[in-house]
FIMARBA-703419 format. One record per residue (C-alpha): residue in three letters; residue number from 0; x negated, y, z. Coordinates in Angstrom, 3 decimals. Layout:
N
<'ALA'; NUM; <X; Y; Z>>
...
//
This chain:
285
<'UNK'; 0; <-7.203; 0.950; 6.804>>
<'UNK'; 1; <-9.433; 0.791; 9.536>>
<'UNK'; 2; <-9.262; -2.655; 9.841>>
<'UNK'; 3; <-10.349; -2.642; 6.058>>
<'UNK'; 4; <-13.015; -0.546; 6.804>>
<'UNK'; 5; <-14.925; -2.586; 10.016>>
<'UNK'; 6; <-14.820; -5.519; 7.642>>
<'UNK'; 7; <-16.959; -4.004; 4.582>>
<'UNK'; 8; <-18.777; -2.298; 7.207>>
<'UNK'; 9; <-19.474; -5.709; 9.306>>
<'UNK'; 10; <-20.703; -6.849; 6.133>>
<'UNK'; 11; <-22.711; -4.106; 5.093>>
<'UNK'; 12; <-20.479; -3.452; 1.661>>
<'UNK'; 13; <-19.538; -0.380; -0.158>>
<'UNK'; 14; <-18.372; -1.017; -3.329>>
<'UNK'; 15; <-18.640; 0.218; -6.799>>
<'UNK'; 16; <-14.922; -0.606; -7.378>>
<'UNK'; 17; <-12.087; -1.183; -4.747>>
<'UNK'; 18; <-9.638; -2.512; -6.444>>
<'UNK'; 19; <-5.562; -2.583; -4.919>>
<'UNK'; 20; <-3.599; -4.958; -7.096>>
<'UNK'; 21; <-0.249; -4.891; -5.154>>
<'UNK'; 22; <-0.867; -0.737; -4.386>>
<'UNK'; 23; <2.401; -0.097; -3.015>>
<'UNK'; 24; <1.422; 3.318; -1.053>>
<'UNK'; 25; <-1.865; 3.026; -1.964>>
<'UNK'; 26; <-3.371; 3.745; 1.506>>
<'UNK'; 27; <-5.577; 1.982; 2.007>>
<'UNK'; 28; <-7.433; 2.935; -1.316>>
<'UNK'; 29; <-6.977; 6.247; -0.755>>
<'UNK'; 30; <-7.958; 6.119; 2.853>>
<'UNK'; 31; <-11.170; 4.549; 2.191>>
<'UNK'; 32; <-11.862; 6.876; -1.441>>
<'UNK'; 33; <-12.024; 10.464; 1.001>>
<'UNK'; 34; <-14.125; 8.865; 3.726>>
<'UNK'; 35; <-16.698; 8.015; 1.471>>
<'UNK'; 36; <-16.307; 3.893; 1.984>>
<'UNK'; 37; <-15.891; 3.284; -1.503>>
<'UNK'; 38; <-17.030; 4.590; -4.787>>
<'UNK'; 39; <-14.183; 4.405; -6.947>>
<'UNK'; 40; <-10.937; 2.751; -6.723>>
<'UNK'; 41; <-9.020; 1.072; -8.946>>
<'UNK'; 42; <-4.447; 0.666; -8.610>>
<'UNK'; 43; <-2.293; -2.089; -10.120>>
<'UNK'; 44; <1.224; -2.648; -9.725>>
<'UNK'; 45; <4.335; -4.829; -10.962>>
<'UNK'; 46; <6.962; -1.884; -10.387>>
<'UNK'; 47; <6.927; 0.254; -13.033>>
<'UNK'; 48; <8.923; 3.165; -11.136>>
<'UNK'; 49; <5.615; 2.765; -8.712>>
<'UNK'; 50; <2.672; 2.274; -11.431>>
<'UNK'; 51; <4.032; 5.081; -13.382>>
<'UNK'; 52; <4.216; 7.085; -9.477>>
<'UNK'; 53; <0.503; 6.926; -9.171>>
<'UNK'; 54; <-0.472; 7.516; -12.919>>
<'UNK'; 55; <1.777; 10.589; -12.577>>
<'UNK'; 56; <-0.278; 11.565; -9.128>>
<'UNK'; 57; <-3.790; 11.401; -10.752>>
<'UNK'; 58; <-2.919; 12.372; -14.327>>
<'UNK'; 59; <-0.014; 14.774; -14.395>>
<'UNK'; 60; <-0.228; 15.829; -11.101>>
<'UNK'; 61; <1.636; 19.933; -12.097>>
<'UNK'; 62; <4.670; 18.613; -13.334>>
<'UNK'; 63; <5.121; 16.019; -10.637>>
<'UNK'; 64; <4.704; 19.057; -8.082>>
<'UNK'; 65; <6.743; 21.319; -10.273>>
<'UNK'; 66; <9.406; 18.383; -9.682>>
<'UNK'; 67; <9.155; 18.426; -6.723>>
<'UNK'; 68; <9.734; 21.833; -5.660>>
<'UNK'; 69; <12.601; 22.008; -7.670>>
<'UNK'; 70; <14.479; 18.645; -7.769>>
<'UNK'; 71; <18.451; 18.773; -6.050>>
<'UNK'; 72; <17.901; 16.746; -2.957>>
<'UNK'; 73; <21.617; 15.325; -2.171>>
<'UNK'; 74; <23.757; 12.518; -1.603>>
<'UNK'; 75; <24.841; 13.104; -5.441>>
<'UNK'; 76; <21.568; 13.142; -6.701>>
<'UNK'; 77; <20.628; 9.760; -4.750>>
<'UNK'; 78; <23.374; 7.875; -6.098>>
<'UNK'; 79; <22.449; 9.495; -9.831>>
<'UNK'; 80; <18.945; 7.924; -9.297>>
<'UNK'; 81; <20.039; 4.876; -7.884>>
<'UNK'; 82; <21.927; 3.305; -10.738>>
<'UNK'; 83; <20.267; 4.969; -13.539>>
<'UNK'; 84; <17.386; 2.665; -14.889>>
<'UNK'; 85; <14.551; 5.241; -15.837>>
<'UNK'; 86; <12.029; 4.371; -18.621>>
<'UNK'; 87; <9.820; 7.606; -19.034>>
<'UNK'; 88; <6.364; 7.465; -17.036>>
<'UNK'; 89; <7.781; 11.208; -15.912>>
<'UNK'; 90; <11.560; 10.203; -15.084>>
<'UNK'; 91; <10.262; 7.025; -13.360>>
<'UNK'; 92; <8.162; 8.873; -11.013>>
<'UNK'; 93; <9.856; 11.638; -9.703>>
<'UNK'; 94; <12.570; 8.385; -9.195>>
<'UNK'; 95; <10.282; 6.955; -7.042>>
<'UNK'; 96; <8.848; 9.585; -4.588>>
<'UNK'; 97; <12.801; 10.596; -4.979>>
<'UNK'; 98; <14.223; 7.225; -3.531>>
<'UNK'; 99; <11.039; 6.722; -1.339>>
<'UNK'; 100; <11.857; 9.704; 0.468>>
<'UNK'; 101; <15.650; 9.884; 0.706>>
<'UNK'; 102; <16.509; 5.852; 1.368>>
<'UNK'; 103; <16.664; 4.113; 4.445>>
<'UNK'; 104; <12.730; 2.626; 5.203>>
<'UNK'; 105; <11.582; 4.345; 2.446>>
<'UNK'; 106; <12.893; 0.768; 0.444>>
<'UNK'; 107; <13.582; 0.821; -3.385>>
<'UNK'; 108; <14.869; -2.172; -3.171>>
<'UNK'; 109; <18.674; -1.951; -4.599>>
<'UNK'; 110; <19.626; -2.954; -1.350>>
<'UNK'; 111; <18.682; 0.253; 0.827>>
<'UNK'; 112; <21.331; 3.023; 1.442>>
<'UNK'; 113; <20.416; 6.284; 2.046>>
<'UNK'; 114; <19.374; 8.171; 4.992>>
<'UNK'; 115; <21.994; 9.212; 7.048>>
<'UNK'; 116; <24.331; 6.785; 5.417>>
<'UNK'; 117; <27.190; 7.639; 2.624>>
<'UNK'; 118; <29.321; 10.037; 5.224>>
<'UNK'; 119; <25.928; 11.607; 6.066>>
<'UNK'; 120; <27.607; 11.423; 9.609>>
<'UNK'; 121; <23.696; 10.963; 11.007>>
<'UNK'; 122; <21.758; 13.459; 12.855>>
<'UNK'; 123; <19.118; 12.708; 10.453>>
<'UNK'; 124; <20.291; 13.906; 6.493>>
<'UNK'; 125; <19.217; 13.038; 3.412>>
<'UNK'; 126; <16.272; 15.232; 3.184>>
<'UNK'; 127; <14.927; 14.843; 6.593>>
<'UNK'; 128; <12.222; 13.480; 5.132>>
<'UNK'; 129; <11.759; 15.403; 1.737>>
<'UNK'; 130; <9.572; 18.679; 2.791>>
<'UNK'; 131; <9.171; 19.951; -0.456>>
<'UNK'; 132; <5.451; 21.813; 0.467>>
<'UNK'; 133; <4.025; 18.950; 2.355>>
<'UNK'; 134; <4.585; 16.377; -0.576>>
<'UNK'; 135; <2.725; 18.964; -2.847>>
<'UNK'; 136; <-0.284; 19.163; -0.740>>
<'UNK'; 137; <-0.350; 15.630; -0.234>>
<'UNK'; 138; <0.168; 14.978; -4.200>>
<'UNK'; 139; <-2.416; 17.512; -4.866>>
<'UNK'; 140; <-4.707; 16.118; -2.191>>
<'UNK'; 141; <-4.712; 12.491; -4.188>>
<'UNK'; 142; <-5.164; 14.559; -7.612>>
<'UNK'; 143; <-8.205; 15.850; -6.478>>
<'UNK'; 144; <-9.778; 12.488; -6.271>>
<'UNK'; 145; <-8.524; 11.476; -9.904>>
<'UNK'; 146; <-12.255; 11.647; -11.638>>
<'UNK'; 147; <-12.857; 8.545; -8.930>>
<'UNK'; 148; <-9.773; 6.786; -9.812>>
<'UNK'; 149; <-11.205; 3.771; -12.419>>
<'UNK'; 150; <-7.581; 3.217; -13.482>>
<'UNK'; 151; <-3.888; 3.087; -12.349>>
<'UNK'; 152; <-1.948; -0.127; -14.529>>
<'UNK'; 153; <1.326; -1.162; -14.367>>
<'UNK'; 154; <-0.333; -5.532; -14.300>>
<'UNK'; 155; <0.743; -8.567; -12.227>>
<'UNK'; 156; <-2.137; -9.187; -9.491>>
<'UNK'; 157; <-3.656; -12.034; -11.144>>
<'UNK'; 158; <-3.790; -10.129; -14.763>>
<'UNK'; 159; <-5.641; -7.336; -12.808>>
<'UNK'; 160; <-7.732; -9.827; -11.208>>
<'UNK'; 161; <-8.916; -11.157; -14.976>>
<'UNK'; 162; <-9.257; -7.998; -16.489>>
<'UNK'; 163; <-11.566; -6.403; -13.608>>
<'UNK'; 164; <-13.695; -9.759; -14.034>>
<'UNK'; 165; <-14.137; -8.862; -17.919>>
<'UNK'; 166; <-14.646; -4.867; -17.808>>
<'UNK'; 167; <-16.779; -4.515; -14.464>>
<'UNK'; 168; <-19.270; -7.265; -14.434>>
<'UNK'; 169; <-21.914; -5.079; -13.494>>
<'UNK'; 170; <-20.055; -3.540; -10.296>>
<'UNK'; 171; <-19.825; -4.616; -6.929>>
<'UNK'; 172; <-15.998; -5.047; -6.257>>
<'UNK'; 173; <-13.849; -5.461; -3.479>>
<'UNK'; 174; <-10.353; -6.934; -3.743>>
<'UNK'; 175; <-7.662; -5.937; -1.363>>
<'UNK'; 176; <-4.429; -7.861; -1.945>>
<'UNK'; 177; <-0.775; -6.930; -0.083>>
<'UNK'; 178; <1.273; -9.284; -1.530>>
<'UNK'; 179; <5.152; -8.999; -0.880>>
<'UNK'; 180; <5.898; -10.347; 2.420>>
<'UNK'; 181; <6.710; -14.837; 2.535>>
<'UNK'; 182; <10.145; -14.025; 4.557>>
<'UNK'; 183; <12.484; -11.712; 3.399>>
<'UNK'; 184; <10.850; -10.574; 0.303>>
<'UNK'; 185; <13.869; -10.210; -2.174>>
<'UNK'; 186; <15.016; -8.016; 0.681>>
<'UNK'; 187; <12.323; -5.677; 0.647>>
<'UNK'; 188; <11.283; -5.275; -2.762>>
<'UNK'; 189; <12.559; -4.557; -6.443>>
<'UNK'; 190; <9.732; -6.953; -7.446>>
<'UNK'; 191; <9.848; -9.706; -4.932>>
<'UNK'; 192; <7.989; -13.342; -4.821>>
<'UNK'; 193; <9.124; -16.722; -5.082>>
<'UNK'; 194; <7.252; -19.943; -3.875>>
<'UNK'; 195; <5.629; -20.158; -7.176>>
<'UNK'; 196; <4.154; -16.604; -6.871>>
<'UNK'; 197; <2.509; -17.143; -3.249>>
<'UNK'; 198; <1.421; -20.696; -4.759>>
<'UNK'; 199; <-0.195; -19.229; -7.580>>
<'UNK'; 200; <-1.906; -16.709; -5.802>>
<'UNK'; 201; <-3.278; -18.954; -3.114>>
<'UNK'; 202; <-4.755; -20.858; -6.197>>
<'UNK'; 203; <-6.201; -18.309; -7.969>>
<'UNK'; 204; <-8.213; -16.916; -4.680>>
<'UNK'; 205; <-9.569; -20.232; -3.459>>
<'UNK'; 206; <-11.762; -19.538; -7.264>>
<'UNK'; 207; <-12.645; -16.159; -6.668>>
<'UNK'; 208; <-16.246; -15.074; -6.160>>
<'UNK'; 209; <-15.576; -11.369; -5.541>>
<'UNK'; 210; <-15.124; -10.572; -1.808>>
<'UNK'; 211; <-11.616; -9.976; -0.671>>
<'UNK'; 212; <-9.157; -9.248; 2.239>>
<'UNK'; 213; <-5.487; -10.707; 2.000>>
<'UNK'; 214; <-2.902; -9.610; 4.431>>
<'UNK'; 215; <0.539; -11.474; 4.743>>
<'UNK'; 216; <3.253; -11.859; 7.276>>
<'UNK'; 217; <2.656; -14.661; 9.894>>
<'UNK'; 218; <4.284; -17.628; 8.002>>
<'UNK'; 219; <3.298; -21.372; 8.592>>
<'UNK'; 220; <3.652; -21.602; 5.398>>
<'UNK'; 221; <0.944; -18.933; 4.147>>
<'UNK'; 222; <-1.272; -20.267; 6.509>>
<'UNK'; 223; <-0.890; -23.850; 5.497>>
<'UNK'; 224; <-1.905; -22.315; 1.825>>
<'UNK'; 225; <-4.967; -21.084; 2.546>>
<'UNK'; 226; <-6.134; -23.959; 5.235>>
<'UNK'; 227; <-6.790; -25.822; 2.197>>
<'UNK'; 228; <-9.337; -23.122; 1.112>>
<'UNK'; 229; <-12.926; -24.355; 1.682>>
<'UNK'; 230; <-14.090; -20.402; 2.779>>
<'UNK'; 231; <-10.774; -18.771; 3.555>>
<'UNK'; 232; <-11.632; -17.644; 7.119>>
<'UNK'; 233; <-7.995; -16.755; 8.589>>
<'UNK'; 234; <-7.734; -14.388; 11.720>>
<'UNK'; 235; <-4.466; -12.908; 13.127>>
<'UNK'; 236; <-3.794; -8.940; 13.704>>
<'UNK'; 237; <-1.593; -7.388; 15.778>>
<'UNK'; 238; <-0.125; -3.661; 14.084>>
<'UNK'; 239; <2.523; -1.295; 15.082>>
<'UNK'; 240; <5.835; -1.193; 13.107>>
<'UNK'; 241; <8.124; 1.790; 12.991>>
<'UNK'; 242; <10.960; 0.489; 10.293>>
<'UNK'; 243; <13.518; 0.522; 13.276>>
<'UNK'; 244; <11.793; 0.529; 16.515>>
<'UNK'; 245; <7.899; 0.687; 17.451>>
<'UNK'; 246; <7.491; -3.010; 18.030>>
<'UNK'; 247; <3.821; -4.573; 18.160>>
<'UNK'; 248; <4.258; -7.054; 14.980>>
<'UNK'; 249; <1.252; -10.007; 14.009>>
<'UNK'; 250; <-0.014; -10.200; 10.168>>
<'UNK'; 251; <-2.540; -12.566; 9.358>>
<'UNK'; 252; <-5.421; -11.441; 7.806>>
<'UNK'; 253; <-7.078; -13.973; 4.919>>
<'UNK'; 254; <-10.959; -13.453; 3.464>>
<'UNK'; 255; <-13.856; -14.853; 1.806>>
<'UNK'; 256; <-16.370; -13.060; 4.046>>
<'UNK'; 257; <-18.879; -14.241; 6.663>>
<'UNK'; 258; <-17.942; -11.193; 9.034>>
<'UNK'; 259; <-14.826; -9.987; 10.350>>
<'UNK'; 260; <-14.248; -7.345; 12.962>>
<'UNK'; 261; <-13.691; -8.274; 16.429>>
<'UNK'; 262; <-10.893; -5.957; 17.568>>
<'UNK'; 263; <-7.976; -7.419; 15.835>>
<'UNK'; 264; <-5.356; -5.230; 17.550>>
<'UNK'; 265; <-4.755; -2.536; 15.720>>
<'UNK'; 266; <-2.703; 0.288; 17.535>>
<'UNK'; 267; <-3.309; 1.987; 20.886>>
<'UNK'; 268; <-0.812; 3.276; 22.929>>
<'UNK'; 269; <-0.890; 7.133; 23.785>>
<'UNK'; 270; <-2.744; 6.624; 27.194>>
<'UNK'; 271; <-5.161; 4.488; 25.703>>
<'UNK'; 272; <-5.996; 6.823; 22.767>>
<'UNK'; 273; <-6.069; 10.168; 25.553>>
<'UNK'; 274; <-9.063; 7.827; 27.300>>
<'UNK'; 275; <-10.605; 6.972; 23.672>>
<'UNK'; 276; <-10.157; 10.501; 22.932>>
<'UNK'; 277; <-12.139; 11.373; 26.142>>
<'UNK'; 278; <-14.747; 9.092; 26.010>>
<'UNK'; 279; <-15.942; 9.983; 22.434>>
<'UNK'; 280; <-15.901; 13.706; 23.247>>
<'UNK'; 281; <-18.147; 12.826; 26.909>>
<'UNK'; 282; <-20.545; 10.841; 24.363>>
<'UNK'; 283; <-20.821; 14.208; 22.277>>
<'UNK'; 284; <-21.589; 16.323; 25.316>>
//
């Protein structure tokens, strides 16, 4: 997010619409809708159990919470969710936050077990990471931002993309794409992309006028994609991942824009942060 926020700042944007169309988590948008960086934000997804997560957040936020304090958290219940194929906007929520919270990596891809494993042998259970209050404050925290939420749709990117186009000429929009990652993708998500999908993408964003920011994994073949774009200004980034180990990972980051921001390492560690830390609160004094 931060990263997301230098660049409309290096360019002097803040837009009328910030539009996610692969929202995933949503952070960014989310991020960026509290601190005042963007007027309203608009969510797309292709997973169903995840578009109908976020219309649930914004639109029907009581029962999701009710759900949550209440729901059977268990090794029972996970394997209940995981083969049942939901089709309610309700059922495929709580599903979900559900699997988000009690698989391994937060996946819910068919492929990821849960935590702790099936003995549940693990120091770590299967609701380590299901604290039933903090998920309620954090739902109701992104409910209270729903009358600046343009609209949550269950859309394939490039659909989004079109429909945007036709229903917000007048606005100033920003695009943020996070498309599923070149390697490994069928691993990683229930709605994964081939060759054709990255292809088609890469096509339809060497047309568009709008500004955006893509961010992919660091395949040749991405970049060899977007070389052929006449303003596609690629830079590299360097983030922290935690999936298995805190490991310093590159992502390339793709744009339209003149400006991006100079510091393209994203993560500090803790005795650079304590001096950060220090030297922003000397500034103060």
């Amino acid at each position: 997010m931060p990263y997301v926020a230098a660049t409309l700042e290096a360019n002097g944007l803040r837009p009328d619409l910030f539009v996610e169309p692969f929202t995933g988590g949503g952070s960014v948008a989310l991020e960026l809708l509290a601190t005042g960086r963007v007027e309203k934000i608009g969510l797309a997804e292709r997973d169903p159990y995840v578009a109908s997560f976020w219309q649930t957040v914004f639109f029907d936020s009581d029962w999701l919470c009710s759900r949550v304090r209440s729901i059977e958290v268990s090794l029972a219940k996970w394997e209940w969710m995981k083969r049942t194929e939901f089709t309610t906007i309700r059922n495929q929520a709580i599903a979900c936050l559900f699997l988000n919270r009690t698989s391994f990596n937060g996946a819910l891809n068919g492929r990821a077990g849960p935590i702790g494993g099936k003995a549940q042998r693990s120091s770590y259970k299967i609701d380590c990471r299901f604290p039933r209050e903090r998920l309620v404050r954090r739902i109701r925290a992104c409910a209270r931002l729903a009358d600046k939420v343009a609209f949550v749709r269950l859309a394939s990117a490039l659909d989004v993309v079109a429909d945007v186009h036709r229903e917000f000429q007048e606005d100033s929009v920003f695009f943020y794409f996070d498309p599923p990652f070149w390697a490994k993708s069928s691993r990683l998500y229930r709605y994964s992309f081939n060759t054709a999908d990255h292809e088609q993408l890469a096509t339809a964003l060497r047309y568009l006028e709008k500004p955006y920011l893509l961010s992919y994994d660091p395949a040749p073949e991405v970049e060899r994609l977007y070389q052929q774009h006449d303003k596609a200004k690629i830079e590299r980034v360097e983030l922290l991942y935690t999936a298995t180990q805190r490991t310093a990972e590159e992502e390339l980051v793709i744009t339209n824009l003149e400006e991006t921001p100079q510091d393209t390492r994203l993560w500090r560690t803790h005795a650079e942060w304590t001096q950060l830390r220090r030297r922003r609160s000397s500034v103060r004094a």
